[in-house]
VEXDRENLUM-166066 format. One line per field, with one value per residue: x, y, z of N, C-alpha, C, O in turn; residue in one letter; residue number from 1. Coordinates in steps of 0.001 Angstrom, whole numbers, always signed. Layout:
N
n.east <- X/...
n.north <- Y/...
n.up <- Z/...
ca.east <- X/...
ca.north <- Y/...
ca.up <- Z/...
c.east <- X/...
c.north <- Y/...
c.up <- Z/...
o.east <- X/...
o.north <- Y/...
o.up <- Z/...
resn <- A/...
resi <- NUM/...
***
This chain:
211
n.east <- -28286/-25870/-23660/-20208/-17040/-16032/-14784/-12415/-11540/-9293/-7551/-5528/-7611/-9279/-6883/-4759/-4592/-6080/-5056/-5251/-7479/-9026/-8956/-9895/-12636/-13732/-13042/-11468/-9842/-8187/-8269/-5950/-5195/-2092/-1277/-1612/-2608/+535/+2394/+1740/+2069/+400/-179/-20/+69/+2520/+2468/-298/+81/+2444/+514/-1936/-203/+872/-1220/-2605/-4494/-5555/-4234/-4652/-3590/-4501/-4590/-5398/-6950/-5719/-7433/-5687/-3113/+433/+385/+2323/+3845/+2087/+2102/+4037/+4757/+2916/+3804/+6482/+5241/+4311/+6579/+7767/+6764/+6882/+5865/+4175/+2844/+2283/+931/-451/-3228/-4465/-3474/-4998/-7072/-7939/-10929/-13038/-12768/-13534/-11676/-11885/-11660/-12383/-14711/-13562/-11049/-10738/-10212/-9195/-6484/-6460/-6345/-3846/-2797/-3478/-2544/+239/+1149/-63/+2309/+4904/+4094/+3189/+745/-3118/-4671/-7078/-10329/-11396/-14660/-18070/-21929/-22554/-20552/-19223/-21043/-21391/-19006/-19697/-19191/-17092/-14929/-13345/-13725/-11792/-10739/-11107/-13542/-14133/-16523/-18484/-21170/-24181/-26470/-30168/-30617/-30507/-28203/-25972/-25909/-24823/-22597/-22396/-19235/-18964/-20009/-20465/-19309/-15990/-15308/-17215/-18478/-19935/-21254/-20687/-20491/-19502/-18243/-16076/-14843/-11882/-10857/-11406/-14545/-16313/-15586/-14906/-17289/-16520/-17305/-16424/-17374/-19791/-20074/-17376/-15797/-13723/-12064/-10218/-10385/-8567/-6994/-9341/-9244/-7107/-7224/-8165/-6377
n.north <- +64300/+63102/+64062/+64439/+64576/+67126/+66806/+66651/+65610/+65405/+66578/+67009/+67976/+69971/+71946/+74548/+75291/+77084/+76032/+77598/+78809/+77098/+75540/+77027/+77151/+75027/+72774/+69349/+67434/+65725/+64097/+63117/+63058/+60621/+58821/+56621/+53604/+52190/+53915/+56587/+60016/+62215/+65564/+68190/+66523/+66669/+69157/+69885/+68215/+69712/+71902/+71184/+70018/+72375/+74029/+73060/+70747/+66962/+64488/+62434/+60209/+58981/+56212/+55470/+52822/+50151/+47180/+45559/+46276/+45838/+44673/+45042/+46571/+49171/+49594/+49823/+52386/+54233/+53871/+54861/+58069/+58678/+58375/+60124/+62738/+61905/+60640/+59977/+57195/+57184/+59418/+60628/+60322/+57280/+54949/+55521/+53146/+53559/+52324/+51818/+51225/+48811/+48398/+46202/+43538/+40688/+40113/+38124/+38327/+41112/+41143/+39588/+40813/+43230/+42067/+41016/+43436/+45643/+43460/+43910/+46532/+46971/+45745/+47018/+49118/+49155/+49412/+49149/+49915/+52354/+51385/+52603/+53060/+52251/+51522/+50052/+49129/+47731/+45508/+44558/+43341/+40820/+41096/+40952/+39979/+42211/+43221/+43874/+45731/+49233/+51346/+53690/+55339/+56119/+57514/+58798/+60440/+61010/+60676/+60162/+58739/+56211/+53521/+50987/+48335/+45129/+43248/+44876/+46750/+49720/+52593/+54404/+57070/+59175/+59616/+62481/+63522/+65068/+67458/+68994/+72567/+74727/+77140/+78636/+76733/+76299/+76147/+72843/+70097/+67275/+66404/+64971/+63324/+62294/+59178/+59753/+58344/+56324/+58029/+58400/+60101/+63009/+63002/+62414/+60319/+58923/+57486/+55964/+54257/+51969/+50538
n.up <- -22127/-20302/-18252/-18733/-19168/-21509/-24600/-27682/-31380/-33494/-36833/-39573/-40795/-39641/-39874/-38918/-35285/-32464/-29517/-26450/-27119/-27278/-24544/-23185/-24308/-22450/-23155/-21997/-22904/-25778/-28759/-31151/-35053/-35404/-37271/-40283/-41959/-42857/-43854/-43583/-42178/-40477/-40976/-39163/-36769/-34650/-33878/-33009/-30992/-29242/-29075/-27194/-24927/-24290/-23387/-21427/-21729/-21868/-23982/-26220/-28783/-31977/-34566/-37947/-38762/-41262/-42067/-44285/-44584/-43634/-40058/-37926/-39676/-39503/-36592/-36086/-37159/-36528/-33496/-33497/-34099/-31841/-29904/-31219/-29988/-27376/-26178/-22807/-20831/-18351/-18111/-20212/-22672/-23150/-26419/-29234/-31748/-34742/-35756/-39103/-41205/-44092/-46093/-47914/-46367/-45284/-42182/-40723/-41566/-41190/-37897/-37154/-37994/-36468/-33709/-33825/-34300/-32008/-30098/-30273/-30260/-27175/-26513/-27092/-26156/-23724/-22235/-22962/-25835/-26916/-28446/-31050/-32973/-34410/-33714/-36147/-37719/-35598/-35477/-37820/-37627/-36554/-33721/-32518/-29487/-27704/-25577/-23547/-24069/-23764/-25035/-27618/-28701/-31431/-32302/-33324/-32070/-31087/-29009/-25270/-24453/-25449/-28312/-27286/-28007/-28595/-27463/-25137/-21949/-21731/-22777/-23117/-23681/-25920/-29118/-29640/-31994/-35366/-36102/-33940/-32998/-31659/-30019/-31233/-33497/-36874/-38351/-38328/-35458/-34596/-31613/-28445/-25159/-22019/-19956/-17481/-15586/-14870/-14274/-12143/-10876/-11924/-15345/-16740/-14736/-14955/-17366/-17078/-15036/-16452/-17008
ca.east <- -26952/-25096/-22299/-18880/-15866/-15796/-13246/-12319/-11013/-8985/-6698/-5187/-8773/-9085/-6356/-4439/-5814/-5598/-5337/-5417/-9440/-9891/-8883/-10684/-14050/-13534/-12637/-10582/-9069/-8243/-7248/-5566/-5093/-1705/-970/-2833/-1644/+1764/+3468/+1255/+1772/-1193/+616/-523/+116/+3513/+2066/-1546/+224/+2540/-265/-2735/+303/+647/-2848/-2553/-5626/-5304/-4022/-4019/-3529/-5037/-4167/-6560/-6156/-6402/-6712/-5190/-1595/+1001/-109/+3730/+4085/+1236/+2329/+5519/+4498/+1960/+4717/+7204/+4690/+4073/+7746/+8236/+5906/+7711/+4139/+3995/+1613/+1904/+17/-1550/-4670/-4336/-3465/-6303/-7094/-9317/-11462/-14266/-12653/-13150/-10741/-11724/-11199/-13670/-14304/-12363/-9372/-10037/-10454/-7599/-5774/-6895/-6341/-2318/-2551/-3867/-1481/+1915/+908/+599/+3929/+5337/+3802/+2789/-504/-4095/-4980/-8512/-10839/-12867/-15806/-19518/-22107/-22617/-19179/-18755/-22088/-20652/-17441/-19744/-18956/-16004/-14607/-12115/-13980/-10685/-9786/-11491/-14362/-14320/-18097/-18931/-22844/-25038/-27966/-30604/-30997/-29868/-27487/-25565/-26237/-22998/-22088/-21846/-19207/-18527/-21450/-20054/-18018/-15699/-15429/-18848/-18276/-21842/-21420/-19005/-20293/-18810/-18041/-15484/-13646/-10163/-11047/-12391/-15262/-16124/-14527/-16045/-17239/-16683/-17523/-16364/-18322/-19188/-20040/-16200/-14807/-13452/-10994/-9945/-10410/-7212/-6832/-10127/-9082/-5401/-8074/-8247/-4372
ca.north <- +63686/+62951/+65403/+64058/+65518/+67523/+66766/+66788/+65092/+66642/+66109/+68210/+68999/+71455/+73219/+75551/+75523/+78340/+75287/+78261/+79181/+75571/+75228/+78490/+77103/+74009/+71557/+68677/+66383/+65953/+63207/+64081/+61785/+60849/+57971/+56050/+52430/+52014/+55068/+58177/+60680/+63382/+66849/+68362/+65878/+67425/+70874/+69528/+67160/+70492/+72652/+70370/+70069/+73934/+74443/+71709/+69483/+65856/+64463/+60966/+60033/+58055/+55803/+55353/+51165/+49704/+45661/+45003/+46518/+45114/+45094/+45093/+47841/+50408/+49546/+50702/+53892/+54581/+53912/+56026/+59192/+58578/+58609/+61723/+63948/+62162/+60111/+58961/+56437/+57048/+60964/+61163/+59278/+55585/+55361/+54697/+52826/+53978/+51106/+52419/+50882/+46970/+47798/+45131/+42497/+40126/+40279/+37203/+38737/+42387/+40939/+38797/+41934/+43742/+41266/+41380/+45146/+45319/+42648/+44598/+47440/+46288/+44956/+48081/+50311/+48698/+49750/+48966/+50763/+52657/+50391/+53734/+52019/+52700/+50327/+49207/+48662/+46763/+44683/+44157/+42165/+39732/+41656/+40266/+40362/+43328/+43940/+44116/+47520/+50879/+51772/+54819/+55193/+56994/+57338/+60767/+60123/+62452/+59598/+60281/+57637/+55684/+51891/+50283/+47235/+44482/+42920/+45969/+46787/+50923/+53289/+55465/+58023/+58669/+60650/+61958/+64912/+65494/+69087/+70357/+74326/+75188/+78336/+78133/+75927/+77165/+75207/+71476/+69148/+66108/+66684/+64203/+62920/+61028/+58421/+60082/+56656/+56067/+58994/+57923/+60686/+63554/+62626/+61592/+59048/+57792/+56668/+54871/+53335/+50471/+49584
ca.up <- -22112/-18704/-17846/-18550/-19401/-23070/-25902/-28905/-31958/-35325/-37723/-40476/-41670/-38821/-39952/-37275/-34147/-31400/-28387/-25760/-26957/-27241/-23080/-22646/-24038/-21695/-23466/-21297/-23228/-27406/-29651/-32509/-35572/-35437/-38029/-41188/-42827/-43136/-44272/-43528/-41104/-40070/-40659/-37916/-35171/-33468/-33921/-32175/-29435/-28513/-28464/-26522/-24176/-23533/-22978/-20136/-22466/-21933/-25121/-26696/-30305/-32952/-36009/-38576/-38679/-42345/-42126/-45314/-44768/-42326/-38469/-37640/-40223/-39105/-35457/-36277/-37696/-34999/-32354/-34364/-34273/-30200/-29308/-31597/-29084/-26000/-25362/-21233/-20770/-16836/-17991/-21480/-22657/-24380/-28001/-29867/-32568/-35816/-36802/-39176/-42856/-44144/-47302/-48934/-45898/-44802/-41302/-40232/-41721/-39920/-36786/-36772/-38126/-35121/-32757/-33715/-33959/-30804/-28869/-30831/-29518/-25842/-26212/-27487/-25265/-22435/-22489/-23550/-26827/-26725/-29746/-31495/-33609/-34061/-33548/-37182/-37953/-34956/-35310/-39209/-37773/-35762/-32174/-31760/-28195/-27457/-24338/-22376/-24473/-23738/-26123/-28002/-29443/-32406/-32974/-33723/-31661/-30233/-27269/-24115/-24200/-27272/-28018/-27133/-29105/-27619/-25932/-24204/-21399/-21455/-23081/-22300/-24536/-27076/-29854/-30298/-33160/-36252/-36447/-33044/-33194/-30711/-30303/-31487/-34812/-37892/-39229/-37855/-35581/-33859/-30596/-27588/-23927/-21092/-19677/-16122/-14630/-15100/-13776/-10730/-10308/-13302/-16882/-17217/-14466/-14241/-18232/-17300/-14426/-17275/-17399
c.east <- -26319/-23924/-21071/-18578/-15665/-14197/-13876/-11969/-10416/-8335/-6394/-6759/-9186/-8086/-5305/-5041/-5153/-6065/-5700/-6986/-9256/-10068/-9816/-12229/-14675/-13624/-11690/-9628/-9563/-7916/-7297/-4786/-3164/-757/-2138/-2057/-389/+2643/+3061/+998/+1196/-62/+735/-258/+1270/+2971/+752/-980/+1161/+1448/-823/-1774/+288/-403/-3529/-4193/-4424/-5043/-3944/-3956/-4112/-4632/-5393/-6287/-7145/-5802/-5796/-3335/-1181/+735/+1299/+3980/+3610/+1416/+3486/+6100/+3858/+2948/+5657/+6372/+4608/+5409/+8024/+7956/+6646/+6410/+4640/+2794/+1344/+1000/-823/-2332/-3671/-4534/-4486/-6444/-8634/-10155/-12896/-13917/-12096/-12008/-10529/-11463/-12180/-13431/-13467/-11093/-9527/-9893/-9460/-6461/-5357/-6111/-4637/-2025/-2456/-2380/+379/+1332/+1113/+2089/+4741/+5254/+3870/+1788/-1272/-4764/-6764/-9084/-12077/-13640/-17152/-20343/-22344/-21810/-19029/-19506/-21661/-19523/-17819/-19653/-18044/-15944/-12857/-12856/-12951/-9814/-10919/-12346/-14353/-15495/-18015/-20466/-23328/-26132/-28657/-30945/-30152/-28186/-27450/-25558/-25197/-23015/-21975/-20438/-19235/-20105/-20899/-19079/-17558/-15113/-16914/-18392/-19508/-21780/-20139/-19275/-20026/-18184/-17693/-14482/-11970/-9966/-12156/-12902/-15473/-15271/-15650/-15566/-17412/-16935/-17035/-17962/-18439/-19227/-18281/-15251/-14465/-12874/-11175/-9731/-9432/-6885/-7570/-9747/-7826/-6163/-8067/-7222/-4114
c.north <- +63884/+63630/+64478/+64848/+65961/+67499/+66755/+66070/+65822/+65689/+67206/+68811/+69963/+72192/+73309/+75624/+75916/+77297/+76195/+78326/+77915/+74972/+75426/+77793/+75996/+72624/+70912/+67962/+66661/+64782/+63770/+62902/+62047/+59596/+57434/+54887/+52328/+52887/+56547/+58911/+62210/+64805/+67968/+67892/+66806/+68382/+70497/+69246/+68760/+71188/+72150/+70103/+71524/+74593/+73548/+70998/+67814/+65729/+62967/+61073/+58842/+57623/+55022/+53570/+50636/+47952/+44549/+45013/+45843/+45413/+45572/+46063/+49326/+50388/+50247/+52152/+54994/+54821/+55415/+57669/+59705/+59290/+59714/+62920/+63315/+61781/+59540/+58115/+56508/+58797/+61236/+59750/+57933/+55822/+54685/+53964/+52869/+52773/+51671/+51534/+49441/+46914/+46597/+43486/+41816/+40280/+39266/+37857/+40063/+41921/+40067/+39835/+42935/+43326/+41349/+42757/+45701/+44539/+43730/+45793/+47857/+46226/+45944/+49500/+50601/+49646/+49486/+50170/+50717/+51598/+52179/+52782/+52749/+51280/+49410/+48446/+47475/+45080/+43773/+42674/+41080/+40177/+40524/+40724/+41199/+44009/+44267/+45620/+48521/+51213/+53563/+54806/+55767/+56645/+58523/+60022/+61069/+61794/+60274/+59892/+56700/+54413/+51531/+49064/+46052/+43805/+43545/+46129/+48647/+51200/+54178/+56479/+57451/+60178/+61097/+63162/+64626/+66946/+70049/+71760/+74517/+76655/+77854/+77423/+76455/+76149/+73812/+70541/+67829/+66218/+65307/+64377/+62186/+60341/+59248/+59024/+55822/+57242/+58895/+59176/+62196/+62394/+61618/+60051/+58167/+56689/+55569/+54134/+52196/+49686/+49336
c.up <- -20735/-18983/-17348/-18960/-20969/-23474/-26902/-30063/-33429/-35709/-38723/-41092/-40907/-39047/-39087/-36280/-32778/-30503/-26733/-25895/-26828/-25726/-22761/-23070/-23568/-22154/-22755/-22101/-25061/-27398/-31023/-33674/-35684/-37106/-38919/-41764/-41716/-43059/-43752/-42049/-41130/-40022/-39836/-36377/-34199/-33062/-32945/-30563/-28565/-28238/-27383/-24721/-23249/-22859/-21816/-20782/-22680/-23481/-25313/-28245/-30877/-34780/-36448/-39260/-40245/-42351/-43073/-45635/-43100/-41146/-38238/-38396/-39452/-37258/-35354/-36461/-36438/-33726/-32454/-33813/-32493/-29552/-29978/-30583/-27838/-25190/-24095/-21402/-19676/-17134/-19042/-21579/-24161/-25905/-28175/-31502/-33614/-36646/-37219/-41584/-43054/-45320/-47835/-47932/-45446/-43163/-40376/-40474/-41020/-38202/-36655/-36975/-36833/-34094/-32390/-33579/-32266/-29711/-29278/-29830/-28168/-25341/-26285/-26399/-23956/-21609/-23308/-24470/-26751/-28416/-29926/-32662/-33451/-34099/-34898/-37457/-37322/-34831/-36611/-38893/-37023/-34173/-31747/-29970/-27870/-26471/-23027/-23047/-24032/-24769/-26553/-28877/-30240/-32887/-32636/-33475/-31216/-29338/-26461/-23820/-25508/-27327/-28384/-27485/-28215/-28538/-24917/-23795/-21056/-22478/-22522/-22563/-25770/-27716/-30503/-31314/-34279/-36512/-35219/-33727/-32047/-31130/-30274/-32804/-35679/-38696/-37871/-37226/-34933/-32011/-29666/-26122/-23179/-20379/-17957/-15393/-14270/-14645/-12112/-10129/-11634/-14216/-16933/-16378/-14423/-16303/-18108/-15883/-15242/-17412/-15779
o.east <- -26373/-23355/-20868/-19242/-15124/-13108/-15068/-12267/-11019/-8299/-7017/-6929/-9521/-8146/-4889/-6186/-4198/-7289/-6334/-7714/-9466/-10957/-10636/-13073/-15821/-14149/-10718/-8455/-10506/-7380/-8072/-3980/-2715/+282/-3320/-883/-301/+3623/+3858/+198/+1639/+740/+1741/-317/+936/+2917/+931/-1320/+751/+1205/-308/-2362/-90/-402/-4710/-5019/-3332/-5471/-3202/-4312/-4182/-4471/-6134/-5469/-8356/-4673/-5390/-2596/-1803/+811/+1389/+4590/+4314/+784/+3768/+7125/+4207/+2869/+5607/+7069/+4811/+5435/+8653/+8730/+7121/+5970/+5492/+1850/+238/+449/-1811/-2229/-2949/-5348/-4899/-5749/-9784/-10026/-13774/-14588/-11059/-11442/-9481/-11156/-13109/-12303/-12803/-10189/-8619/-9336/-8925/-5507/-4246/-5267/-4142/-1137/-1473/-1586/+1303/+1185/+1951/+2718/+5573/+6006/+4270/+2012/-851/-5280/-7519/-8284/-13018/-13055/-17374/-19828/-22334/-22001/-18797/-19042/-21581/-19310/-16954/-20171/-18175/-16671/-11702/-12762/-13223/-8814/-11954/-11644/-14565/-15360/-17024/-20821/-22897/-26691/-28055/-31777/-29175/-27304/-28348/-25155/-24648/-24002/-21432/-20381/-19478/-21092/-20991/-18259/-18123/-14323/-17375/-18110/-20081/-22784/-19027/-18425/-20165/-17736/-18560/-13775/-11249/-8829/-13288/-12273/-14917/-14343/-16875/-14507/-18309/-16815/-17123/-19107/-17424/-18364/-18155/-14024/-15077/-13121/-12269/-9182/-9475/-6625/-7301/-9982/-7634/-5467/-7925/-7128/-3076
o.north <- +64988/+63622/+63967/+65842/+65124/+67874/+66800/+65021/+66575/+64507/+68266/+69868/+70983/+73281/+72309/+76075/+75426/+77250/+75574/+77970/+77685/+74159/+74684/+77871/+75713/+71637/+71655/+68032/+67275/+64233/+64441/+62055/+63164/+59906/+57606/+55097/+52357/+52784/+57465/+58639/+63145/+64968/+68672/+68486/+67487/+68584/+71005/+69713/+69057/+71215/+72577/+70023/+71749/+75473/+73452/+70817/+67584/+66590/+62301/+62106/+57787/+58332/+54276/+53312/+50636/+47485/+43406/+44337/+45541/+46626/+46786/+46868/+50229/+51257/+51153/+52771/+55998/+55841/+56492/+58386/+60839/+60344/+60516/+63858/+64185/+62232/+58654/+58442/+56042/+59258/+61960/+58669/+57839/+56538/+53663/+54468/+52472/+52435/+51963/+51461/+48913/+45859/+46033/+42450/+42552/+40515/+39650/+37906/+40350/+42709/+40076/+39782/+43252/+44060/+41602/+43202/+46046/+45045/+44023/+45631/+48675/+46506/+45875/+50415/+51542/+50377/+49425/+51173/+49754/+51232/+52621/+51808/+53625/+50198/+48183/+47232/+46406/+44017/+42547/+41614/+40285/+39372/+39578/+41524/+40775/+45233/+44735/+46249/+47873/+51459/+54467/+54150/+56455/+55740/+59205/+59217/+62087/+62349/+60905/+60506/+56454/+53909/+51646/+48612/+46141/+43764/+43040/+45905/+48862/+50422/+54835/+56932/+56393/+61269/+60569/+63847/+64138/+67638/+71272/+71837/+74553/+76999/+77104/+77511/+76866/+75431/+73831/+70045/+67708/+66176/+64530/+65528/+61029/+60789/+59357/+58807/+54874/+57198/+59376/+59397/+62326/+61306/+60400/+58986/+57007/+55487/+54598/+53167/+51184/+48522/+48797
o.up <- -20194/-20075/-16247/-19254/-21692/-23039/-27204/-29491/-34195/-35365/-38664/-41699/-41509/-38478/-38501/-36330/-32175/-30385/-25880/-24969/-25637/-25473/-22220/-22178/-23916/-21638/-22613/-21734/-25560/-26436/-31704/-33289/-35940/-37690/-38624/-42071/-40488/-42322/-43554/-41154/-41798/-39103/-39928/-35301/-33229/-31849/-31838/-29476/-27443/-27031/-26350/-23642/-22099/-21998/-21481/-19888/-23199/-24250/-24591/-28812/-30248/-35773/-35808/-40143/-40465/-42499/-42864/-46350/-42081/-40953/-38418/-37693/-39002/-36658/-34569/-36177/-35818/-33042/-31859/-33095/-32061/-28917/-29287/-30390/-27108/-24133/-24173/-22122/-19400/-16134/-18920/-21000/-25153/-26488/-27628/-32385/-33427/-37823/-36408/-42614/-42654/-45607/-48150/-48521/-45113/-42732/-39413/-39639/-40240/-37438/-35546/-36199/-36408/-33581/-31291/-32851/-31610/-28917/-28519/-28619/-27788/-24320/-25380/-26061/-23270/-20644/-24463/-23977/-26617/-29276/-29266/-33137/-32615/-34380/-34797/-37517/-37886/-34419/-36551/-39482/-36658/-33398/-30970/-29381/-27858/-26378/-21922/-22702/-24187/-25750/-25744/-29910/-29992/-33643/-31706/-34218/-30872/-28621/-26866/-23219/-26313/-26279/-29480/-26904/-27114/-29767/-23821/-24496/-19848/-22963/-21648/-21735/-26200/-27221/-31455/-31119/-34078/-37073/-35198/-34871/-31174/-32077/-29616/-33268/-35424/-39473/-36773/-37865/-34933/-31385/-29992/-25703/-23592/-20324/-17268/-14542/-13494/-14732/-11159/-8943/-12183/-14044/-17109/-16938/-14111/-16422/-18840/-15574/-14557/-17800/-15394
resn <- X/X/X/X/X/X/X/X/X/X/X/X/X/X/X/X/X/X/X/X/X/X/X/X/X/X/X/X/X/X/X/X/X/X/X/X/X/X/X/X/X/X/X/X/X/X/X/X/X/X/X/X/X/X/X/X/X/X/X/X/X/X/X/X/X/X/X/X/X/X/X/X/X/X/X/X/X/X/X/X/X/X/X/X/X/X/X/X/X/X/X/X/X/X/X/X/X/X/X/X/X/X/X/X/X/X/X/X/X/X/X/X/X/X/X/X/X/X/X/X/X/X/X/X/X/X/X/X/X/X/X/X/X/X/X/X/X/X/X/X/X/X/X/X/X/X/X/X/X/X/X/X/X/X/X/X/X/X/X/X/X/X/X/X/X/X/X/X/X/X/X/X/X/X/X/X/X/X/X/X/X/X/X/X/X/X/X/X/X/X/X/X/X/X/X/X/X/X/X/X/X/X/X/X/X/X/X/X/X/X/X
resi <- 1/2/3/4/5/6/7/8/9/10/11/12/13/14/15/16/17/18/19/20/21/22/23/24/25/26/27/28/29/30/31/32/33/34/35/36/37/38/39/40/41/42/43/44/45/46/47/48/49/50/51/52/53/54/55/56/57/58/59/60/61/62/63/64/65/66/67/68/69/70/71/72/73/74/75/76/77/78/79/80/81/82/83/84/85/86/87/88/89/90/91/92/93/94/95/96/97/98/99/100/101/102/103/104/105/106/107/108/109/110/111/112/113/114/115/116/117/118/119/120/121/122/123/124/125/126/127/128/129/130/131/132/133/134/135/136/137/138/139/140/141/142/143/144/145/146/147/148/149/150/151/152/153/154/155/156/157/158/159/160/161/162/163/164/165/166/167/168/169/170/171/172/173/174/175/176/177/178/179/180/181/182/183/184/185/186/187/188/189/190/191/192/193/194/195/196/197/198/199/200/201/202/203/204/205/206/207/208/209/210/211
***
């Protein structure tokens, strides 16, 4: 595996988590789930996004995107959770978005779902939201084209290197484990990478490199 930058990913199923060891056993950067749907917010997130702050770890957040409830709703929520922590978009990492569940939608309708999720977002933020996905999922919806967002990979390979979906020719984050073991978290989290081919600079800017 090529030597990028280690992170992380949680959510309340980690628990508590001592963000000081988590610096300490060099981890760079986290995302931390911070929204789901419509209504649900990750109990954990404030408590994560301060820590992650104190412990000077890059930080972005993630909403777990279901195509069946309102885009304009779960955008709303998502936003909501951002501005609670006091999100910059000129210093922390791009919100991301959790696409991994068809709830019942065919893929014409997630991908048009998306597509508005996606543009609200933008508009809202003013910034390009990371697309997390693996390659089934993404192969599932037809490979649409959201090659102008930021790939966040998810695939458990013992390759070198993770087979990126097309449209996208790179990612830039690869989430290659869900049984990371870091100090500071008790039990499992999912372990991540930067792309180093993309690191122009630190972690952090070579990711707002895309906006």
């Amino acid at each position: 595996m090529a030597a990028g930058q280690s992170g992380i990913d949680v959510s309340h199923y980690q628990g508590d988590i001592d963000w000081q060891a988590v610096a300490g056993a060099g981890i760079s950067f986290a995302y931390l789930k911070a929204t789901e749907g419509t209504g649900y917010s990750d109990t954990t997130f404030a408590g994560n996004w301060a820590g992650c702050q104190d412990a000077a770890i890059a930080s972005g957040a993630y909403h777990y995107f279901l195509p069946r409830d309102s885009f304009l709703q779960q955008a709303e929520n998502f936003v909501s959770a951002l501005k609670s922590v006091g999100y910059d978009r000129s210093k922390d990492l791009p919100p991301a978005i959790d696409c991994e569940e068809m709830d019942g939608s065919s893929p014409a309708e997630y991908v048009h779902a998306l597509g508005s999720m996606t543009h609200l977002l933008e508009k809202l933020l003013w910034v390009k939201p990371m697309i997390y996905t693996s390659p089934g999922f993404w192969n599932g919806l037809g490979n649409p084209d959201f090659s102008q967002y930021p790939l966040w990979l998810a695939e458990y390979t013992s390759a070198p290197q993770p087979n990126v979906p097309a449209p996208w020719s790179a990612y830039t984050i690869w989430q290659y484990s869900q049984k990371g073991q870091v100090s500071g978290i008790s039990g499992y989290c999912d372990s991540d990478i930067s792309n180093p081919n993309l690191a122009l600079g630190p972690f952090r800017g070579s990711i707002l490199n895309w906006f």
